[in-house]
C-alpha positions as CSV (number, residue, x, y, z in Angstrom):
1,X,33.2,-42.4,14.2
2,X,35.9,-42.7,16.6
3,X,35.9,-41.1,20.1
4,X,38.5,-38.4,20.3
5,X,41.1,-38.3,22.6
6,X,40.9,-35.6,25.3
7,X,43.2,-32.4,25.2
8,X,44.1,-30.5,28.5
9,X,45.3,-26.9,28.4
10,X,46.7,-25.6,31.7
11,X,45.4,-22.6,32.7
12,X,48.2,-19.4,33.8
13,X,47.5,-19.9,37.5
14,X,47.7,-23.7,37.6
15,X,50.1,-25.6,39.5
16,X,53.2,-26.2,37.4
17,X,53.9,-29.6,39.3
18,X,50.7,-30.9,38.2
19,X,51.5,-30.6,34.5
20,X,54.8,-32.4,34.9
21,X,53.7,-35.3,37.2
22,X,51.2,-35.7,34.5
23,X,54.2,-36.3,31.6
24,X,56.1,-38.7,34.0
25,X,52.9,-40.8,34.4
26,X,52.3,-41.0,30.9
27,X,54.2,-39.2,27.9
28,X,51.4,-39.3,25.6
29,X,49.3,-36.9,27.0
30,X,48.6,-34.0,25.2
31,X,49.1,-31.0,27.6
32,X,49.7,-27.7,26.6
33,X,51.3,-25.5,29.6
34,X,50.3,-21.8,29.7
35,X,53.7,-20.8,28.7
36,X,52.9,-22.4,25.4
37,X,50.2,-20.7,24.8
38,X,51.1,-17.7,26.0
39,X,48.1,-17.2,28.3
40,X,50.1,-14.9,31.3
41,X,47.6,-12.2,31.9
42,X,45.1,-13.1,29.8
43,X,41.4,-12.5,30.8
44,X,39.6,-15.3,31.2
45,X,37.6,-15.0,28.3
46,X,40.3,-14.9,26.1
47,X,42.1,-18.0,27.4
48,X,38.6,-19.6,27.0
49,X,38.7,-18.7,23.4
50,X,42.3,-19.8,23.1
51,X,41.4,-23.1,24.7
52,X,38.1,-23.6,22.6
53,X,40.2,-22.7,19.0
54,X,43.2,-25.6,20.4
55,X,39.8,-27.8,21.3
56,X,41.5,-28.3,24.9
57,X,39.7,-28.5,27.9
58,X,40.7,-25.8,30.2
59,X,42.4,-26.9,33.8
60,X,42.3,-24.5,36.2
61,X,42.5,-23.3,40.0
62,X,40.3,-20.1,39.0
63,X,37.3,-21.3,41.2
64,X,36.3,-17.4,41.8
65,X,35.9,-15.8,38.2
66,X,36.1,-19.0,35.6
67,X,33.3,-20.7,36.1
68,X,31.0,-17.0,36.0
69,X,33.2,-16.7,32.4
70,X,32.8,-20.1,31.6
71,X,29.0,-19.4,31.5
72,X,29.4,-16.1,29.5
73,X,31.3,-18.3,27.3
74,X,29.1,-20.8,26.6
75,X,26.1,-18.4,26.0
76,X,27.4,-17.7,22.3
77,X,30.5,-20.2,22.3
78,X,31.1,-24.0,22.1
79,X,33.7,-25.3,24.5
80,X,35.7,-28.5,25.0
81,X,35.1,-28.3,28.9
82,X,36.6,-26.4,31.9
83,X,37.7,-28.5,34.8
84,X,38.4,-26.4,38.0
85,X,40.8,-28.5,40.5
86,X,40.5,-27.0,44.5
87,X,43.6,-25.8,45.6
88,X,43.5,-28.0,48.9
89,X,44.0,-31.0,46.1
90,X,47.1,-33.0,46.6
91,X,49.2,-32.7,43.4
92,X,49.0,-36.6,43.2
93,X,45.4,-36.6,43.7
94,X,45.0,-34.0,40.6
95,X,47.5,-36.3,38.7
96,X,45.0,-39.5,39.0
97,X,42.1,-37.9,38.4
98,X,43.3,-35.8,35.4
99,X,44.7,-39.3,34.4
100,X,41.4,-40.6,34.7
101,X,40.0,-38.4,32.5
102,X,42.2,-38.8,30.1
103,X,42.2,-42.4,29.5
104,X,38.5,-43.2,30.7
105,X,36.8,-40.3,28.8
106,X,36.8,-38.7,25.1
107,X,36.0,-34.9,23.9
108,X,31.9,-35.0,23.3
109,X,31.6,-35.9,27.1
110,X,33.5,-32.6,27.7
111,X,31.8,-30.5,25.7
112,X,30.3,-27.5,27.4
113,X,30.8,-28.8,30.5
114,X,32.4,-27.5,34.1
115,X,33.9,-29.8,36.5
116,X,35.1,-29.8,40.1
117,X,38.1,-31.9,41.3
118,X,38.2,-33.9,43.1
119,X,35.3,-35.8,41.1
């Protein structure tokens, strides 16, 4: 069986730059901005959910309450990943790495797992 191809879902508090300098590098990606999927004001266990349904790993700045939810989550839940990038991360350098991810990695790596950019 094939690998499958990671999915990124941005989380409502992630930087919007990010998303975009992602679709310049490479048009392909599939990335699905908050505003998509309507995640404004969402708690974090429902954007979880959301992400887990849309089998997208969830890219966030939430380094305070998401990875404590994440947890919860995983107790009862499957999930395609969580990846939380540090706001002192230079949009470029989230850009590269997400890109990284993306073309170096597929979904079962992800699964129930939380990661730190950088890596």
């Amino acid at each position: 069986m094939d690998a499958l191809k990671v999915r990124f879902q941005a989380d409502a508090d992630l930087n919007e730059e990010i998303v975009a300098g992602l679709f310049r590098r490479e048009p392909e990606i599939d990335f699905q901005t908050a505003q998509d999927a309507n995640l404004s004001g969402l708690p974090d266990q429902e954007v979880l959910a959301i992400a887990a349904r849309e089998g997208r790993i969830l890219i966030t700045h939430d380094r305070r309450t998401m990875p404590y939810h994440f947890g919860d989550f995983i107790a009862n839940e499957t999930s395609p990943g969580v990846i939380v990038i540090a706001q002192n991360v230079s949009v470029r350098d989230a850009i590269e790495e997400l890109l990284l991810i993306w073309t170096a990695s597929d979904t079962e790596y992800w699964l129930n797992r939380i990661a730190s950019l950088p890596l």
